[in-house]
Structures are given as structure tokens and as C-alpha cells.
ZAMARGU-4260 file (C-alpha; in steps of 0.2 Angstrom, whole numbers, plus 5000, padded with zeros to 4 digits):
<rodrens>
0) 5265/5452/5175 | 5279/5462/5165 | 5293/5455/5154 | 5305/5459/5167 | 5296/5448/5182
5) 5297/5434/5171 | 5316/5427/5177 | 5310/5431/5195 | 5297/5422/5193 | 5303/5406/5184
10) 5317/5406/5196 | 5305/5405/5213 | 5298/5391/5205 | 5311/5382/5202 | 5318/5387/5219
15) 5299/5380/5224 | 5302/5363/5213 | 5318/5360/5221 | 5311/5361/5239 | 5298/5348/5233
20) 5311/5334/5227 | 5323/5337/5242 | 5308/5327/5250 | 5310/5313/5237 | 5326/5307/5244
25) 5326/5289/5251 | 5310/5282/5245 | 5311/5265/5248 | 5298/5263/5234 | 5308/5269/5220
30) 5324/5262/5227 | 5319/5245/5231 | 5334/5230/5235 | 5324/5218/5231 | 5319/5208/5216
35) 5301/5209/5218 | 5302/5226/5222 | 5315/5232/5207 | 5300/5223/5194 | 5286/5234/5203
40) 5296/5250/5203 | 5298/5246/5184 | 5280/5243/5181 | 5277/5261/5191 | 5287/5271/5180
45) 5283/5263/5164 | 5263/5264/5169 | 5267/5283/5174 | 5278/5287/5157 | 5263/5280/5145
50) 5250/5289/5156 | 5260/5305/5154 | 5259/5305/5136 | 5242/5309/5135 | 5243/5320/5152
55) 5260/5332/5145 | 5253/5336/5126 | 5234/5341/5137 | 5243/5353/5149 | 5253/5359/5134
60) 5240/5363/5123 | 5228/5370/5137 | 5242/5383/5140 | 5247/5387/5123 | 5227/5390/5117
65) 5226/5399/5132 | 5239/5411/5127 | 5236/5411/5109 | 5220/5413/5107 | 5218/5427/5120
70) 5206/5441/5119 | 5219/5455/5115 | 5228/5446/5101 | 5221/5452/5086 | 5232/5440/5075
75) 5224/5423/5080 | 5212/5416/5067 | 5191/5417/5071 | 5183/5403/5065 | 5166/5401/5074
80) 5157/5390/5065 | 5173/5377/5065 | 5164/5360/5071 | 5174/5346/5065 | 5193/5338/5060
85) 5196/5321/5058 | 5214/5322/5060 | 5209/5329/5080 | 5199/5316/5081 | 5210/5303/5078
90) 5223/5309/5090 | 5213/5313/5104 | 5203/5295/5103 | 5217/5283/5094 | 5231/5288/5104
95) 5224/5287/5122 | 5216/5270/5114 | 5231/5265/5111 | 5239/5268/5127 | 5225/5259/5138
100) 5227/5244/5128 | 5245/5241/5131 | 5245/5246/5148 | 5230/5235/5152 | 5242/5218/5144
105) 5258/5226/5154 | 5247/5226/5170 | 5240/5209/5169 | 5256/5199/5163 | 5264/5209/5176
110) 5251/5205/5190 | 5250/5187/5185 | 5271/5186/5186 | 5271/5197/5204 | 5259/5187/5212
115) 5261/5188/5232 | 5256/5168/5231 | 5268/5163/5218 | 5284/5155/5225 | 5301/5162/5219
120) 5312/5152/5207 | 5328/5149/5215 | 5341/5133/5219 | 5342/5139/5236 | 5329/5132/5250
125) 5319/5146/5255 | 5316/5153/5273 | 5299/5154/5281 | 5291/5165/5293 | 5274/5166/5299
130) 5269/5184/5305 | 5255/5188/5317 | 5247/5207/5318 | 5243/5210/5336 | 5239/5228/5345
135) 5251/5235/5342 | 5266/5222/5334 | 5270/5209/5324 | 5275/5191/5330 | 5287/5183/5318
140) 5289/5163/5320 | 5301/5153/5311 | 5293/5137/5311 | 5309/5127/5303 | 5321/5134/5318
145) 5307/5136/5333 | 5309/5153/5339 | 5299/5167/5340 | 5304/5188/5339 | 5295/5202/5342
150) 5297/5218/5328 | 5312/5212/5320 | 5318/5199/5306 | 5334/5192/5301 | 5334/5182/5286
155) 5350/5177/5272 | 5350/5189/5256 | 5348/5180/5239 | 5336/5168/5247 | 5316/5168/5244
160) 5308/5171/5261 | 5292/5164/5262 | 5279/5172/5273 | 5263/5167/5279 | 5254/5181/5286
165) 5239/5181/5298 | 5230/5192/5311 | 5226/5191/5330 | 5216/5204/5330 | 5208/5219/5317
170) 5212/5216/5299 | 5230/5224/5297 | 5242/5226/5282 | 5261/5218/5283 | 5273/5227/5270
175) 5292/5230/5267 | 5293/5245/5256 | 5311/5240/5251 | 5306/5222/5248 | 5290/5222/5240
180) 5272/5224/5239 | 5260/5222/5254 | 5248/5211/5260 | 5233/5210/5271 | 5233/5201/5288
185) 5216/5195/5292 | 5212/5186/5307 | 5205/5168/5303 | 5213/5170/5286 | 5231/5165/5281
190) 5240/5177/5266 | 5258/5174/5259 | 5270/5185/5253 | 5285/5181/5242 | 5299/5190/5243
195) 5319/5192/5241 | 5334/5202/5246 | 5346/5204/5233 | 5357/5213/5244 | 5364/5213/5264
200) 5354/5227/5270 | 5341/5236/5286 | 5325/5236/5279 | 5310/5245/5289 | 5292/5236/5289
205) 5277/5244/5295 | 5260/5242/5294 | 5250/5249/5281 | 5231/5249/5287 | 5225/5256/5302
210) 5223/5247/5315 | 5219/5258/5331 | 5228/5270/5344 | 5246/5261/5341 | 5247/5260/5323
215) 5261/5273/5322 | 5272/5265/5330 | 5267/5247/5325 | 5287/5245/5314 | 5299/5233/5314
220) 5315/5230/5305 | 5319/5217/5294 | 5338/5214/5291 | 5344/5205/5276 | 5363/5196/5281
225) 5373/5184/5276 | 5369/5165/5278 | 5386/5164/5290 | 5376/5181/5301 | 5360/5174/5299
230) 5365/5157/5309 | 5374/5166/5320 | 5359/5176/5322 | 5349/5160/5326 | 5360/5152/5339
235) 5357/5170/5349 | 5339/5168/5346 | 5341/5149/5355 | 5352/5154/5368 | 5337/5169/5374
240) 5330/5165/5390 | 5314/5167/5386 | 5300/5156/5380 | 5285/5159/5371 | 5272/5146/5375
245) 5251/5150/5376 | 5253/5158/5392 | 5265/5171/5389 | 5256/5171/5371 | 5241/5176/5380
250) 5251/5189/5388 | 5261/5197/5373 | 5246/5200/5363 | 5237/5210/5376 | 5236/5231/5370
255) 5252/5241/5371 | 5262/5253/5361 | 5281/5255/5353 | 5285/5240/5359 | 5306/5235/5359
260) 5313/5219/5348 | 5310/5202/5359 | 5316/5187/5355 | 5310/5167/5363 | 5321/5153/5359
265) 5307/5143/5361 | 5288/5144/5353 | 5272/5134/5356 | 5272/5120/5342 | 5260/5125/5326
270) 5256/5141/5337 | 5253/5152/5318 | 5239/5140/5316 | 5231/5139/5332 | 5229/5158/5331
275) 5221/5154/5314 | 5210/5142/5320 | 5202/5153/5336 | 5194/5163/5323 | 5186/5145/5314
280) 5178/5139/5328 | 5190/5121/5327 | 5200/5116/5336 | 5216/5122/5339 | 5230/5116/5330
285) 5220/5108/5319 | 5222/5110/5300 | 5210/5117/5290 | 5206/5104/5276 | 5206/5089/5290
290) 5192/5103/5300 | 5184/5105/5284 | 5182/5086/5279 | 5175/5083/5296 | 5161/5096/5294
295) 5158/5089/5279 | 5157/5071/5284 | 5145/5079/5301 | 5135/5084/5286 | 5133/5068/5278
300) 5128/5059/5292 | 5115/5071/5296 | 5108/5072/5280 | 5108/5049/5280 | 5099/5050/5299
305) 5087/5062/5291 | 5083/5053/5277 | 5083/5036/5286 | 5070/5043/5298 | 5058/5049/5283
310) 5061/5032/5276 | 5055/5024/5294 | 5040/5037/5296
</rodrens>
């Protein structure tokens, strides 16, 4: 390539690079609205800056041996017989070295502080809402208000939202990119997410594990509002005519794709943990520790007949 391509060429790639970033706009990711999501963009670009250290200088130096020590300048030093220099050494061990450690202390203080389990600190009572992954939706119950939606949520900004997230079907992912992190929905299992708004705003939730045919379009909004809107919001819910008890339940969760926003001013009491409880083999509506205990004091018993009846024999 000739001196005079050189601009040309530098000039397409920049062109090339500017197409590329153009992309970049939007990313929920990097332009989170919430607490929980600002501190895990932070961690991103400070874990990507320390990594780039060592990953920039590499690049660098690959291309400016390359170019010095090519075959047709004359000018570069030979020295074959060169084996050893402690001052290479040090750099290319102590540095990277270096790096890992702090970015291993950064990533466990930050994974112990962003824990999905780990309630928010805040003076203001936080809202919950139990989501269900079904083909191909998500069920939200607000257990504190008793009504039910289908792919969409409304809560007040500045206020924890605690959700408690579960699966009526495969395993499945629930995540807010705006928000926060994800977590899995497993049916039988019972995750939760803690997360905040720090701003009114239209968040859009997907799932982010395949889950079969509908998975595309398995998405919901999640609006952050003001607590004024967001009761207003709730007196609309419980004025809906429609009611979501076992048997239209039964009928919701049945297959079917891109489904529209629904809302039940009315749901089947403790419905989150019958649907957790199918997949225990208890009984429904039952909590888990009372199920637990009674399976353990079954096996007790057992275990005393048994040992009575070798005590007989």
C-alpha cells in the first residue's frame, strides 16, 4: 500500500468505526435509570478499563515489532541469541498480576453488595410483585393490592420493588435492562430481584433465556411513575372486569404468542405459591418450611414404628 492510500485508507475506517457506534445508541445497559443498574454499569467499565491495560500495550507492541523489525529494514538491531531481560519479565508478569488481584477484590465486594437477594436500604416501604414465566408471558401479582397484569408493570420511582420470581413452565430468565441485572425463573424454585427506579420512566423487560417458539416476543413494559400515578394506576387495575382465579389461570397459561397487556382486578389468594408448590408435590398453597417439617416429622415416625417393631421381633 503506497504513502498516498494511507489517508484513503484511514478515512474508510473511520467512516467503518463510525457506522459501528451508530449501533451503540440506546443501550439500556450502559444508560441504566436505576440504582442497581448505574453501580453494575460502573463495575463494567471499570472491569473493562483495567483489562484494557494489558489488552492496548499487547496490540501495540504486536504492531510496532511487526513494522520495526520487518524483513526489509536493514536498520533494526539482530540479536539472535537474546534469551532473557528481567525488566520484560517483570512487566509482562507483575503488571497483569497486578491487575487480576484488584479486579478479583472489586468483583467480590461488588458481588456481595449487588446481590439480587439483598433488600435495598430505603425509608420508604417497598412494593412487591411476584412474576410467573409462562409460554409465552409473564404474570405479575401484586400480592399487597390483589390484582394481577399480564406483560406490564407499574410501580412508584424511588421505591425498592421487590420481586419474587418463579416459573410455570421451562426455566426462563426475568431481566429489566434499564433496571438491573437478571435472574432465573425456575419452576418449583422462588428467585428475587431487588430493584429501584431513580427516575419516572418506560422500561422494556424481556426474557433473557430461551424458552421455545415465543420467546421473541415474550416482553413487557415496566413503567416507573409517580406514587399519585401509580395509585391511580391501581384503582384502574380494581375497577377491570376481569378476574383471575384457577380456572381462568388454567386457561392463561396455556401456549400462545405476543400476547397484549391484561389486567384482573382480582387474583386467587397465594396463587405465586400454589404455582410453586405444583412442582413440590405439596399441597397447594402450602408454605414450604410447614411442607418441609411435615415430611420431616413423617420421617420420624417411620423411623420410631421401625425401630419399635425390631424391638418387638
Amino acid at each position: 500500500m503506497s504513502k498516498k492510500r494511507y489517508p484513503r485508507f484511514f478515512g474508510f475506517l473511520a467512516l467503518f468505526c463510525m457506522l459501528l457506534l451508530s449501533g451503540c445508541d440506546g443501550v439500556p445497559l450502559l444508560d441504566p435509570k436505576g440504582q442497581v443498574g448505574i453501580e453494575q454499569r460502573n463495575l463494567i467499565i471499570i472491569a473493562t478499563l483495567l483489562m484494557l491495560i494489558v489488552v492496548i500495550p499487547v496490540i501495540l507492541m504486536t504492531l510496532i515489532f511487526a513494522w520495526k523489525y520487518r524483513a526489509s529494514n536493514k536498520a533494526a538491531k539482530y540479536t539472535p541469541d537474546w534469551s532473557h531481560s528481567t525488566k520484560i519479565e517483570i512487566a509482562v508478569w507483575g503488571v497483569p498480576m497486578l491487575l487480576l488481584v484488584f479486579l478479583g477484590y472489586i468483583t467480590y465486594v461488588s458481588t456481595h453488595e449487588l446481590d439480587p437477594y439483598r433488600p435495598l436500604e430505603s425509608d420508604v416501604k417497598p412494593v412487591t410483585i411476584q412474576a410467573i414465566s409462562v409460554d409465552w408471558k409473564w404474570v405479575f401479582i401484586y400480592p399487597d393490592y390483589g390484582i394481577a397484569t399480564v406483560n406490564k408493570i407499574v410501580f412508584p420511582a424511588k421505591t425498592p420493588i421487590n420481586f419474587q420470581v418463579t416459573s410455570d413452565s421451562v426455566m426462563n430468565s426475568f431481566f429489566i435492562p434499564g433496571l438491573g441485572g437478571q435472574i432465573y425463573a425456575m419452576a418449583g424454585m422462588h428467585t428475587k430481584l431487588h430493584l429501584i427506579a431513580n427516575e419516572n420512566h418506560e422500561f422494556n423487560g424481556i426474557s433473557a433465556n430461551y424458552s421455545g417458539a415465543g420467546f421473541t416476543g415474550m416482553k413487557f413494559k415496566a413503567i416507573a411513575t409517580s406514587q399519585a400515578d401509580f395509585d391511580a394506576w391501581v384503582s384502574e387495575v380494581k375497577s377491570s372486569p376481569k378476574k383471575l382465579g384457577k380456572d381462568e389461570y388454567a386457561e392463561l397459561i396455556k401456549p400462545s404468542e405476543r400476547n397484549p397487556v391484561e389486567l384482573f382486578s382480582s387474583v386467587t389468594p397465594n396463587l405465586f405459591q400454589i404455582v410453586i408448590d405444583k412442582y413440590e408435590g405439596m399441597n397447594p398453597g402450602k408454605k414450604h418450611v410447614a411442607g418441609e417439617k411435615e415430611v420431616a416429622g413423617n420421617a420420624d415416625a417411620e423411623k420410631g414404628k421401625n425401630s419399635a417393631a425390631g424391638a418387638e421381633e
